[in-house]
C-alpha positions in Angstrom: -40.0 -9.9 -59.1 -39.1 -13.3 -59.5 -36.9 -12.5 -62.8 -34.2 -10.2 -60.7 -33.2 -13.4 -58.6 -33.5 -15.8 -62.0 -31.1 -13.8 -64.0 -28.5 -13.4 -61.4 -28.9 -17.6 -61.4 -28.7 -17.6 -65.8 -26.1 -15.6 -66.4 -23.5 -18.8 -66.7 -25.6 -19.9 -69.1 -25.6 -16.7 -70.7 -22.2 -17.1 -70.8 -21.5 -20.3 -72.3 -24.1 -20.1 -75.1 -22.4 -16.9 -76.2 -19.2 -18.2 -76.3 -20.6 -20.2 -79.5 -20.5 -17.3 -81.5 -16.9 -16.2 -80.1 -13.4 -17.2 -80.7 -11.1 -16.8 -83.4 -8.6 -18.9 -85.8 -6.8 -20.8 -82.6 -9.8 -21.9 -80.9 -10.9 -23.2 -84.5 -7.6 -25.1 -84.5 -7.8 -26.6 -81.1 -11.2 -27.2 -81.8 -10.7 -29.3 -85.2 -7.6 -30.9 -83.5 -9.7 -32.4 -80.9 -12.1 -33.4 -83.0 -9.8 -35.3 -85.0 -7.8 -37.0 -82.7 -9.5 -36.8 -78.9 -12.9 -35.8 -78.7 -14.7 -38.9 -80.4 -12.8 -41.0 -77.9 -14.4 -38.8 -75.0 -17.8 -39.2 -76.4 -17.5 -42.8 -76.7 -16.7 -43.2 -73.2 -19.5 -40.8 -71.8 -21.7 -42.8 -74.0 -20.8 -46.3 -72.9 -20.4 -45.4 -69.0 -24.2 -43.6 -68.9 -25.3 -46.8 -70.6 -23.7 -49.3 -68.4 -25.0 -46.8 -65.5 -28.0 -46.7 -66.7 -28.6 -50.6 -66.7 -27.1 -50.7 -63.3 -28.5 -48.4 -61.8 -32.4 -49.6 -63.1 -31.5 -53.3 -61.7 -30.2 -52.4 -57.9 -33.0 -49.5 -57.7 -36.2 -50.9 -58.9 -35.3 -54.2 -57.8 -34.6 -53.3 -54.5 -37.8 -51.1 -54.5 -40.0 -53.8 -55.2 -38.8 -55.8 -52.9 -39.2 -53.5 -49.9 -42.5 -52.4 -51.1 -44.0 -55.9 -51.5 -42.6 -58.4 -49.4 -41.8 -59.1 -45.8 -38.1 -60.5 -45.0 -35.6 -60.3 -42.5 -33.7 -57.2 -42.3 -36.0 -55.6 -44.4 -37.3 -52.9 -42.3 -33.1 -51.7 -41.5 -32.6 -51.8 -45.6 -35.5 -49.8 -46.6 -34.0 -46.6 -45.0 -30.0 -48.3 -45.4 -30.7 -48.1 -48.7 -30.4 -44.3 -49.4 -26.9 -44.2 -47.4 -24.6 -44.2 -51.1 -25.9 -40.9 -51.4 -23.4 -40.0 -48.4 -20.7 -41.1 -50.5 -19.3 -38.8 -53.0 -18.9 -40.8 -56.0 -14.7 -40.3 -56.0 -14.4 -41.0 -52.5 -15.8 -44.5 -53.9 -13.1 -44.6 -56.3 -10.5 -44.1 -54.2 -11.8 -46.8 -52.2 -12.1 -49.6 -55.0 -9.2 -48.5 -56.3 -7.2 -49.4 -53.4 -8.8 -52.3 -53.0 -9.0 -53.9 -56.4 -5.6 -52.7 -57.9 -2.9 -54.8 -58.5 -0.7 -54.1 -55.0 -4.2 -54.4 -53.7 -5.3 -57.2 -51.1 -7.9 -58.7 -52.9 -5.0 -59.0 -56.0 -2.1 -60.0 -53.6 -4.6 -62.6 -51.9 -5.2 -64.6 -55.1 -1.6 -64.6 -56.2 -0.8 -66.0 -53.0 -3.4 -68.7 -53.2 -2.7 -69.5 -56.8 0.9 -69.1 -56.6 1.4 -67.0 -59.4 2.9 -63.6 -60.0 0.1 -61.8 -61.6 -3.3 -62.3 -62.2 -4.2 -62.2 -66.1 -7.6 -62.2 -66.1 -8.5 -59.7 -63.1 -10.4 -57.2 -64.4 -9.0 -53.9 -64.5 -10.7 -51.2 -62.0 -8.9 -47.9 -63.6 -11.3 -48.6 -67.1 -14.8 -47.4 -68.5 -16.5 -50.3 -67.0 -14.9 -49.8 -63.1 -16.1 -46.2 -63.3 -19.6 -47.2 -64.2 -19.4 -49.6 -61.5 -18.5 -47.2 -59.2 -21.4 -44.4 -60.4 -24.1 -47.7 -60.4 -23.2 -48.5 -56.7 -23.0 -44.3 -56.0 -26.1 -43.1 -57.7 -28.5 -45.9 -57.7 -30.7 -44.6 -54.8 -32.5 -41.5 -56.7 -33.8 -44.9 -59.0 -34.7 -46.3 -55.4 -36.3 -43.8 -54.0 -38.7 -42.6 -57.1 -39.3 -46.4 -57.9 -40.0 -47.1 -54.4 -42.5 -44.5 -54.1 -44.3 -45.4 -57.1 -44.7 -48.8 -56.5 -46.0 -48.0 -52.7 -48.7 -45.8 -54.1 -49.9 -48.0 -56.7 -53.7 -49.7 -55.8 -53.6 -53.4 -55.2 -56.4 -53.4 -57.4 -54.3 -53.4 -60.3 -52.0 -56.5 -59.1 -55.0 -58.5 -58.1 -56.8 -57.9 -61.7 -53.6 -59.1 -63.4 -53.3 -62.4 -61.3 -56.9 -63.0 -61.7 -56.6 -62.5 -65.9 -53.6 -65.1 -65.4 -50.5 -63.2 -65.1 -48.0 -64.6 -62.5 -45.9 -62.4 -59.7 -43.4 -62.0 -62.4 -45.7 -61.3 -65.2 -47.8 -59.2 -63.3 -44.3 -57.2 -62.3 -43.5 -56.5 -65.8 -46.7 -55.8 -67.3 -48.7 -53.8 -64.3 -45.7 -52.3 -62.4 -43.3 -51.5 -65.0 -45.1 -49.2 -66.8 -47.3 -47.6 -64.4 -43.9 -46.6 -62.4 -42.4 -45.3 -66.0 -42.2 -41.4 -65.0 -40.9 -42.5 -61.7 -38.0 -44.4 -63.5 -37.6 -41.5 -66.4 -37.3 -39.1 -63.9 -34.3 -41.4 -61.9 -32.1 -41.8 -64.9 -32.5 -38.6 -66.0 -30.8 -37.4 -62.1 -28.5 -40.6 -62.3 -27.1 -39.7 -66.3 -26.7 -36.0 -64.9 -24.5 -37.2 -61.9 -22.6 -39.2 -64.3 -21.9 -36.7 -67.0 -20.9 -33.8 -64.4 -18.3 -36.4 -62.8 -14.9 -35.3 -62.6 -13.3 -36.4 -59.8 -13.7 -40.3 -60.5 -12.7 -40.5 -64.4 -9.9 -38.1 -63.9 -8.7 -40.3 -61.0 -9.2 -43.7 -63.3 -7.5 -42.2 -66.1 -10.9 -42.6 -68.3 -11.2 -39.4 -70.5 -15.1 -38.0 -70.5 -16.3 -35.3 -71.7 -16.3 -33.7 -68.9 -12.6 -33.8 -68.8 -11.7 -33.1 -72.3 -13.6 -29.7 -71.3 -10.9 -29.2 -68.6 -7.7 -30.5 -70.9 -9.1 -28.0 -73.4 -9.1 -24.9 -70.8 -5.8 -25.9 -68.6 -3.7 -28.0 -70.6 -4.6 -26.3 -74.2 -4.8 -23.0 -72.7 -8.1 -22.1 -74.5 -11.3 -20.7 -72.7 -13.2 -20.5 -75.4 -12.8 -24.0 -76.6 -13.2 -24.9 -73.7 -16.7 -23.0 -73.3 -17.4 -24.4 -76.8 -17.2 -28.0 -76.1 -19.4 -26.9 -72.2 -21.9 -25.6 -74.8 -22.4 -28.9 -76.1 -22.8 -30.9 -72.8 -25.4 -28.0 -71.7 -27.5 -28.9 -74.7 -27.0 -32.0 -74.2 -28.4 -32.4 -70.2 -31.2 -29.6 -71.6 -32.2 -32.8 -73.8 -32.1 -34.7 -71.1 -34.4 -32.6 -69.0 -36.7 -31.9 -71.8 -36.9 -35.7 -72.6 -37.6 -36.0 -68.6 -40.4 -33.3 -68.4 -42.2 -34.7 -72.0 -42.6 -38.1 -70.6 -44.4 -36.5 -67.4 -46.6 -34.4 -69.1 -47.9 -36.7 -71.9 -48.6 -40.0 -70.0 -51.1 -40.4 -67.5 -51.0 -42.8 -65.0 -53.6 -43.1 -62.5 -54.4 -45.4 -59.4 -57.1 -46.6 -58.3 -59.1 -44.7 -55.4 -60.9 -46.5 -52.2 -58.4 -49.1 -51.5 -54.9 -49.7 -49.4 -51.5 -49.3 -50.7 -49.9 -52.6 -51.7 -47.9 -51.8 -48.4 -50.5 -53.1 -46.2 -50.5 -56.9 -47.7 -46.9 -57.8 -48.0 -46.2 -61.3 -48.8 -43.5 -63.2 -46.2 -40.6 -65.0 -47.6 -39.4 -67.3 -45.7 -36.8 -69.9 -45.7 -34.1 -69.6 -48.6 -36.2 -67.4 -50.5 -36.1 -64.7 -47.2 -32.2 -65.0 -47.5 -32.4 -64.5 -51.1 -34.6 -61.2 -50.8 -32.1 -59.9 -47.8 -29.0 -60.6 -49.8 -30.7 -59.0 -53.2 -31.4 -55.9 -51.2 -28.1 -55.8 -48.7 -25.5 -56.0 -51.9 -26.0 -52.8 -53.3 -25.8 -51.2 -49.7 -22.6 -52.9 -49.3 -21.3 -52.1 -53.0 -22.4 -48.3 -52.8 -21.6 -47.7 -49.0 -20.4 -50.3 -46.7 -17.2 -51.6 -48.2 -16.0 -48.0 -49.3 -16.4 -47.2 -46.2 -14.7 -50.0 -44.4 -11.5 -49.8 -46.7 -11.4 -45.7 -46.2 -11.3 -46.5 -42.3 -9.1 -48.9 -42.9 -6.5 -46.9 -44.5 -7.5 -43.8 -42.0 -5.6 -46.1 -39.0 -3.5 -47.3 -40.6 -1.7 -44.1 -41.2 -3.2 -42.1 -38.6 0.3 -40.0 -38.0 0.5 -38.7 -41.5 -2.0 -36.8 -41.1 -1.2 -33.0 -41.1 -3.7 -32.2 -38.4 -3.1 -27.9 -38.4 -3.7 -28.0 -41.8 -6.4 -30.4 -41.6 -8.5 -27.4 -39.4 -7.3 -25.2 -42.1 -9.0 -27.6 -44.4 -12.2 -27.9 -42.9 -12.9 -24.3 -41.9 -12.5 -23.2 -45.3 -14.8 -26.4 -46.3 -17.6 -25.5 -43.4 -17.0 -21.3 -44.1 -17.9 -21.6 -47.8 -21.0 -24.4 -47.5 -22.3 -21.6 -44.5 -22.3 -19.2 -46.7 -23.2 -20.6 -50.4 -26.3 -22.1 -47.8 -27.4 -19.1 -46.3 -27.4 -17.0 -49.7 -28.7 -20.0 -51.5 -32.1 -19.8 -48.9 -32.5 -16.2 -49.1 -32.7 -16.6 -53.1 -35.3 -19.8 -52.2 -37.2 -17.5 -50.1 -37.3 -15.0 -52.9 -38.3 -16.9 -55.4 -40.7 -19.2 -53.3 -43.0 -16.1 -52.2 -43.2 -14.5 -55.4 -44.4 -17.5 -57.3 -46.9 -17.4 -53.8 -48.1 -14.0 -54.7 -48.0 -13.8 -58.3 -48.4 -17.8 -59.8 -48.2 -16.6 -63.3 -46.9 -18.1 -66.0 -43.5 -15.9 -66.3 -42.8 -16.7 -62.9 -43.1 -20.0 -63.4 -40.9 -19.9 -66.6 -38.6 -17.9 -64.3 -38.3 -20.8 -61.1 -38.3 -23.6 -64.1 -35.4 -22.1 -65.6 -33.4 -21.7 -62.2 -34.0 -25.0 -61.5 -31.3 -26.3 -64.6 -28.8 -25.0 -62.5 -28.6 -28.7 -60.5 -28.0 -30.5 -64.1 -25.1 -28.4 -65.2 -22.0 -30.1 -64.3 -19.4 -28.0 -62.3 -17.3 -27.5 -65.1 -19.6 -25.8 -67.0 -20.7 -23.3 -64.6 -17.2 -22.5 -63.8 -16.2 -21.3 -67.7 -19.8 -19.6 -67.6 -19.2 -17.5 -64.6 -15.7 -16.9 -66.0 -16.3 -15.3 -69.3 -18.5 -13.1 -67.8 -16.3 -12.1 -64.3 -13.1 -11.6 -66.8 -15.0 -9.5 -68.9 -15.8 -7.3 -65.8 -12.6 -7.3 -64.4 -11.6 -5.7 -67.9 -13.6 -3.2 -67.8 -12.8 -2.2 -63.9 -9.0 -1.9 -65.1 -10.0 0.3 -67.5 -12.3 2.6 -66.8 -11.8 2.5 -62.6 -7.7 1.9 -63.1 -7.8 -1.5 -60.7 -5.3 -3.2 -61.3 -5.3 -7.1 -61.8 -8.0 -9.6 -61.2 -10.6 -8.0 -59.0 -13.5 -10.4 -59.1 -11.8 -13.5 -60.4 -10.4 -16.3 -57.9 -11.6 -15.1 -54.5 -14.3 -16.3 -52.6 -17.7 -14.6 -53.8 -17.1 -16.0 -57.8 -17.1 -19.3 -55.9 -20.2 -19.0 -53.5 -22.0 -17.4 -56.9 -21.3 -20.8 -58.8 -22.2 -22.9 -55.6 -25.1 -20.5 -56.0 -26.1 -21.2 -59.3 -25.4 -25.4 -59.1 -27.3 -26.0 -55.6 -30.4 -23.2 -55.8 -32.7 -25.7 -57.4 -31.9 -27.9 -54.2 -32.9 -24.7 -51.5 -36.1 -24.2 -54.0 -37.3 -27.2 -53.8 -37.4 -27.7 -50.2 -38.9 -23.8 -49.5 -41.6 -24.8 -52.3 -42.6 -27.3 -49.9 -42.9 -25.4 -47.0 -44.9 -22.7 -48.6 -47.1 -25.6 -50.5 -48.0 -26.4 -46.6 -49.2 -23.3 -45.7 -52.8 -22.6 -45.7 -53.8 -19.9 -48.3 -56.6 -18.6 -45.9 -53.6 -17.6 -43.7 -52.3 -15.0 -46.5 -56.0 -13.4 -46.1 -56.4 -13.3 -42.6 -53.2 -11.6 -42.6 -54.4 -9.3 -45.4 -57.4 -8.0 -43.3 -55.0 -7.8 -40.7 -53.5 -4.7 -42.3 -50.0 -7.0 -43.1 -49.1 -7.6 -46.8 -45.8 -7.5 -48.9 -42.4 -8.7 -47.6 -44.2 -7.7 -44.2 -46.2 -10.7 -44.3 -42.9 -12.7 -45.5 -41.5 -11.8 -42.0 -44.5 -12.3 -40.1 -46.5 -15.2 -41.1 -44.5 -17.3 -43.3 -41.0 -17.3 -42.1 -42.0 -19.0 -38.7 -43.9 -21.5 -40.3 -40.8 -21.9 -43.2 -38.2 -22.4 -40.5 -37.9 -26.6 -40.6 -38.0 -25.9 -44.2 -35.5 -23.3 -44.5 -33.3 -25.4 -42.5 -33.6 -28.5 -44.5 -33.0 -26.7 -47.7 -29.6 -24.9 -45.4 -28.4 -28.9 -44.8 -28.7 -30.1 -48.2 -27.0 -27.2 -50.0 -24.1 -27.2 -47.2 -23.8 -30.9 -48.0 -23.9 -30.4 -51.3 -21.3 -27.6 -51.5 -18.8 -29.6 -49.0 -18.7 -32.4 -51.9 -18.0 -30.4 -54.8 -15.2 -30.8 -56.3 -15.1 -29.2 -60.1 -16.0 -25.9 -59.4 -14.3 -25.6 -56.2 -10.7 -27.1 -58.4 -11.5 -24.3 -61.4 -12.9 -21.1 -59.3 -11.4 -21.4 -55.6 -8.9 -18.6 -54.3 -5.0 -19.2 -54.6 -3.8 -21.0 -51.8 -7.1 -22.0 -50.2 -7.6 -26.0 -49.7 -11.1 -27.5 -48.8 -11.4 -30.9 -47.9 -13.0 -31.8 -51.7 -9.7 -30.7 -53.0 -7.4 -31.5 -50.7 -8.6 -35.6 -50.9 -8.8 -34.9 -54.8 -5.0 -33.8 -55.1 -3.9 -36.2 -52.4 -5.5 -39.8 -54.3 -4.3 -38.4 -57.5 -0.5 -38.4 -55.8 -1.6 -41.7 -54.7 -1.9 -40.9 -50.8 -4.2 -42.7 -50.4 -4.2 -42.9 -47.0 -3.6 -39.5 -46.8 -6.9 -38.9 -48.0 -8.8 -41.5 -46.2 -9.6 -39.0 -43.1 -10.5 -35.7 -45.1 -12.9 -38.0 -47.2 -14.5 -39.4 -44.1 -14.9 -36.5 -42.9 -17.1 -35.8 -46.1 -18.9 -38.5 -46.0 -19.8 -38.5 -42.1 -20.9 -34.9 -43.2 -23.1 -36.0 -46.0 -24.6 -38.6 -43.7 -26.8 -35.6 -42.3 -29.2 -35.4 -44.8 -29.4 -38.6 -45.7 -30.3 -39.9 -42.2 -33.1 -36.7 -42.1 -34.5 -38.7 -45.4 -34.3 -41.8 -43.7 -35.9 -40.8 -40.7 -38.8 -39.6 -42.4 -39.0 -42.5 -44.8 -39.4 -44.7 -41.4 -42.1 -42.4 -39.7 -44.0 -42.9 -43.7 -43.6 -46.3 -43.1 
């Protein structure tokens, strides 16, 4: 049962890997073309960005972790849950924000050519560059490193700590030898979510002028006017994040790391800083809060006033009823699929099933871009047929609504899933018998026992995939209707027409939207606490 549901999810993927045996002498040509000239420049630059990111991303979060995990300081109770608030913050909303600030016509830039009383600053550094967008995805991205490292390091025994100080090793030692490596799968499994972020990015290298891969893939399809190069080159970033998960899964399942039972989490003996070493720990933690959420935000408000009456405020309800009609419904049919797939790997826990939910659950890693040319080939291909053999004329299927509620489908499923598998981990099995001897089994049971006791579930995995579909912004720009705006696009088109102000208030409006979940995480990281 579980493989109707997971097909429906593959068949992008379907799509794009046959498009490797397809094309003819011009996509050969555009291909070879890029290849000389462009596309070694695009892989340099995806390269170099996931590394800086990487590094970044690896400092702030584990950093940070340790510190809220370990050690008593002021503020520190507000930044363990503050912490997670970047993830509110779509990651071009952020650079929109430095970009403003940072630029040459920028205050920052204006304020030091005032003070040093020349007309241009030589050695700023350059925001619109490789290194200002990997800035900008370190500030955005470094709390799924937070959160895994955090956890880790509050479940280790402080049995293994207190062995290493007694063979010798100091705080520092004890960090990098003990901690480190017993909270590797933790870390693995962060970069591998923070290096997917990054290479499905659009919206912030397009806007810095910083060609990925990512965008050569679009600049093959739009500007070149080839599909199939275009699902060519999407091909070889699928592979690429499948190597990423496989990487991901194989350091899981061939380490072991084991704590210690019997004792208390290092939670319950924190060590207080005081003095300048308290200020120190506060300021370590509040920085990449301020980088990845605070000053964004501040400068988007900031422009927001400032230009208040440009606005167009009919449109604007336009803009968002679009947004909130198509998160609704890419959430409600992305929980019915969850359901789905969440009871029948409760009745039947086999190993097909579970090949079936493992496979859905690559949807999240595919960038938008690639999902779109999947869904394409195979929606054009149907639309083909319909005009010939049913006589419809035009583009049935292609560029209205449900192509783009099936490819918020495929991209955000794995989120719903995750959530339901949850819920339906916390129900009893002696609750599936009783009902059994009941007389109730099948979907009948579904209705009747698990449903009510899936409803905070269901609802959580709702508000993370309505989140989730409000920010994206690829497939939403390739897939969307004619002539229908949602705030993602509208803020996309508006910065790159350098509007910024403009596109201050439909990008707060995203991220006081995205603030939902993230303050349901934060809530129940404090009640953990």
């Amino acid at each position: 049962m579980a493989w109707i549901p997971a097909l429906i999810v593959l068949v992008p993927m379907f799509g794009i890997v046959a498009a490797l045996g397809a094309g003819d002498a011009d996509t050969r040509a555009v291909l070879a073309h890029m290849l000389d000239t462009v596309l070694p420049e695009y892989a340099l630059n995806s390269l170099r960005i996931s590394l800086a990111v990487s590094g970044g991303v690896l400092a702030m979060g584990v950093g940070t972790a340790w510190l809220v995990v370990h050690y008593a300081f002021p503020g520190r109770r507000v930044l363990e849950w503050a912490l997670i608030l970047p993830l509110a913050m779509p990651a071009y909303v952020t650079a929109y924000a430095y970009t403003d600030f940072l630029q040459f016509a920028g205050p920052v830039q204006s304020a030091l050519r005032r003070m040093l009383a020349v007309d241009r600053v030589t050695w700023f550094p350059e925001i619109r560059s490789w290194y200002g967008a990997a800035w900008v995805f370190a500030g955005a991205f470094y709390p799924y490193v937070y959160l895994l490292a955090r956890t880790a390091f509050a479940e280790h025994s402080q049995r293994f700590f207190e062995a290493a100080r007694t063979l010798g090793c100091t705080p520092l030692q004890a960090f990098f030898r003990v901690a480190l490596p017993l909270a590797r799968p933790a870390l693995v499994a962060g970069i591998a979510l923070v290096l997917m972020e990054t290479l499905a990015d659009y919206g912030a290298v397009v806007y810095f002028g910083v060609p990925t891969f990512t965008t050569g893939i679009y600049r093959a399809w739009l500007s070149m006017g080839d599909r199939v190069a275009a699902a060519q080159l999407s091909a070889c970033l699928l592979f690429a994040v499948l190597i990423l998960l496989t990487a991901e899964a194989r350091s899981r399942t061939r380490l072991r790391y084991y704590g210690a039972p019997g004792r208390a989490p290092t939670t319950s003996r924190r060590t207080t800083l005081h003095g300048w070493r308290g200020v120190l720990a506060t300021a370590g933690c509040a920085l990449p809060l301020i980088v990845g959420f605070v000053l964004p935000a501040i400068i988007m408000l900031r422009l927001a006033v400032s230009e208040l009456d440009q606005v167009p405020w009919p449109r604007y309800g336009e803009w968002v009823y679009n947004t909130v009609r198509l998160a609704a419904m890419a959430a409600a049919v992305a929980c019915v699929f969850a359901i789905v797939l969440g009871y029948a790997q409760r009745l039947a826990p086999g190993r097909i099933t579970r090949i079936a939910v493992r496979l859905v659950g690559v949807g999240y890693a595919i960038p938008g871009a690639v999902i779109a040319l999947g869904i394409l080939t195979p929606v054009l291909h149907l639309d083909t047929w319909m005009g010939t053999v049913l006589g419809a004329n035009g583009l049935v299927l292609a560029g209205t609504s449900g192509v783009l509620i099936y490819a918020y489908l495929v991209r955000f499923l794995p989120a719903a899933l995750q959530s339901v598998d949850a819920g339906f981990a916390r129900i009893a099995p002696n609750l599936d018998a009783s009902a059994r001897s009941l007389g109730v089994g099948g979907w009948s049971m579904l209705r009747r026992v698990h449903l009510p006791l899936l409803r905070g579930s269901v609802l959580t995995a709702a508000l993370l995939v309505f989140v989730d579909v409000m920010k994206e912004l690829p497939a939403t720009l390739a897939l969307r209707p004619f002539n229908m705006d949602t705030l993602a696009v509208v803020t996309s088109h508006l910065a790159a027409d350098e509007r910024l102000a403009e596109a201050a208030v439909p990008a707060l409006t995203l991220v006081l939207v995205g603030l939902l979940p993230v303050l349901v995480l934060a809530r129940a990281i404090t009640r953990r606490t």
